[in-house]
Steps between C-alpha positions, in 0.01 A plus 500: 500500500247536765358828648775614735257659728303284461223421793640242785373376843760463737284375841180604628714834635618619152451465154586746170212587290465803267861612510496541867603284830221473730571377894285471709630485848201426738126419386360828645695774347512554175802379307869680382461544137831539367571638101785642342797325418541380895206302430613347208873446691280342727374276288822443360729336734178318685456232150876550372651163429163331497286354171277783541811757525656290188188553276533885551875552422586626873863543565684791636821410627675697225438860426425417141210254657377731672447773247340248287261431802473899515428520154250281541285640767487837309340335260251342682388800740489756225145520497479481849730838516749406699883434386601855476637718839192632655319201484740299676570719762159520599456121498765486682348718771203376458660152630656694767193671630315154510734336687556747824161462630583131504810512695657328180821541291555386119761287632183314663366405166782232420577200593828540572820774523637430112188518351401871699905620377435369122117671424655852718831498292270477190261756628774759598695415130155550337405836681841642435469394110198712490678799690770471208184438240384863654759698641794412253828303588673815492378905529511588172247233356213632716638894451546536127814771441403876487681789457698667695628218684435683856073528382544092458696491848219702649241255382713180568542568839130521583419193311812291707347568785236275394703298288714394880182459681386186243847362478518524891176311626484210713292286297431286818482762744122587520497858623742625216233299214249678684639837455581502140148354441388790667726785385606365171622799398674615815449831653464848375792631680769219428790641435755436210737252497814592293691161573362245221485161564788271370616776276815676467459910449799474230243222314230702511640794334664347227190334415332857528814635286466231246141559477529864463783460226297301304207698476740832441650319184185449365372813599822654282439246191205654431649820401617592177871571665494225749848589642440862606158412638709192670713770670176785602345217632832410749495848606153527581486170678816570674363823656159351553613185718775712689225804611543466868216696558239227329264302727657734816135619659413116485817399632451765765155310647696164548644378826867679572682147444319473149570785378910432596432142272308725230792720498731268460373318273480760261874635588612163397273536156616857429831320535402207259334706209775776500748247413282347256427818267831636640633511102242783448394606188665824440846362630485225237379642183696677197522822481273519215230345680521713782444792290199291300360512831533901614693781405771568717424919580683552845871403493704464812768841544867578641359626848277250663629112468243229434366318799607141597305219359190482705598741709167710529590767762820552269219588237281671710799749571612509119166620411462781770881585453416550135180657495664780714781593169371356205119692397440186189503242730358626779224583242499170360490319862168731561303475137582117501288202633729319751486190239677714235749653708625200643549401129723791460683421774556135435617623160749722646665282828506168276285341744093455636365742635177355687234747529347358777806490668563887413183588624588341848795663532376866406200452746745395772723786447163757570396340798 
């Protein structure tokens, strides 16, 4: 099959040689030299459906035509660096900043109406492949998952910004080329954008979950007792994705709306992952393994009733009702790392007792 880009005279006005479209408008100034893949859709659609178009395999009125055509080019301009994002954007402007001074338009390169809609629709599917090629169909390809789900929020948000910006161009408006050829990586003070393109928030976090999940199962099989391990690791991820107080000075520099989105995103994933690891560990294993894991040495008594599940100011006032009548566990609560005595008291009301949680509640109750 002959050279698809292959050098071809046109007129005396414009020919193709070395992978780019050369035009030459008027004999004293110099002439539009056009690369990229608009040249080569130039080039395209002007010998279509002639011998010379036949020889090269051009067709593109199917998709799958065209990405052979697409396929095609890369191959050919490879060494000449281009077929990759920031190439073609700034041949693209480069074709743009030509032009003005001539008082032309692309559209003023073709013969006709169809031909300037066919070599622009292939342009603008082109530059958006590469976009995808870059940027990722969907958020999570170009942010890889990291725990806790509200650090990989944090970073997501910043990189949508930019994400929407490439997705969003005009590829035939001129000023909007021009900018992201100039600011290709946007400003330093864009602000984060916590609505992700084409993606559902429910999607997105069981994708995270499933991710997470995965690598917590592992992270348990390599134990020697892979199903108490399984259940230290739900605690400590539960309390480590729910911590309310993660990522808040960050949060606290974004833009009042933002932090309302950041907020409620994470409301509806502290939602999400509670129900998830709601089976907890210590509600669902024997009572042998419970005591495999830690000696019960604080039992509940006749005078003070165990708190509510999850009800941390009802423990926060159980353990200061306590402290003030019974000297053991008042002694306990103070020679005890919070860890430990939440252990105890999980033990005794049948239920979780999150220290993080704990600790929230105490503090509030000083302030």
């Amino acid at each position: 099959m002959t050279k698809l880009l292959g050098d071809y005279i046109f007129n005396e006005r414009m020919r193709y040689e070395s992978h780019r479209l050369v035009y030459r408008y008027s004999e004293e100034e110099e002439p539009v030299v056009i690369g990229g893949f608009l040249g080569a859709a130039l080039l395209f659609v002007h010998i279509v459906n002639t011998e010379e178009g036949d020889l090269r395999g051009i067709a593109f009125y199917s998709e799958e035509e065209q990405d052979i055509l697409i396929t095609r080019y890369e191959q050919e301009v490879i060494n000449d660096d281009w077929g990759h994002l920031e190439a073609e954007i700034n041949q693209l402007n480069d074709t743009y900043i030509q032009l003005a001074p001539c008082g032309m338009e692309v559209s003023d390169l073709f013969t006709n109406k169809r031909q300037y809609y066919i070599a622009m629709s292939m342009t603008i599917r082109y530059m958006r492949r590469l976009v995808v090629e870059v940027y990722g169909e969907h958020i999570w390809e170009e942010v890889p998952w990291i725990c806790p789900f509200a650090l990989w929020l944090y970073n997501a948000g910043y990189k949508e910004t930019l994400r929407q910006r490439y997705f969003d161009i005009d590829w035939t408006d001129m000023a909007m080329v021009n900018a992201l050829a100039e600011h290709p990586k946007g400003d330093d003070d864009d602000e984060p954008t916590f609505t992700f393109l084409c993606e559902e928030a429910e999607d997105i976090m069981r994708r995270y979950w499933e991710w997470l999940w995965e690598n917590i199962q592992r992270q348990a099989a390599e134990t020697p007792d892979p199903e108490l391990e399984l259940a230290r690791l739900k605690e400590l991820i539960l309390a480590n994705e729910t911590d309310e107080q993660l990522m808040e000075d960050e949060v606290d520099q974004f833009p009042f709306d933002a932090q309302k989105l950041f907020r409620r995103w994470l409301a509806r994933w502290k939602a999400f992952v509670t129900e998830q690891l709601a089976p907890t560990a210590l509600d669902s294993f024997p009572e042998q393994q419970r005591q495999t894991r830690v000696e019960q040495e604080i039992f509940p008594d006749s005078i003070t009733p165990c708190p509510q599940k999850d009800k941390y100011s009802q423990v926060r006032d159980y353990i200061y009702a306590r402290s003030r009548y019974d000297e053991e566990f008042r002694e306990y609560y103070k020679s005890h790392k919070r860890t430990a005595f939440c252990e105890q008291l999980s033990l005794m009301f049948q239920w979780v007792v999150v220290p993080n949680s704990l600790g929230k509640s105490l503090k509030r109750k000083k302030k």
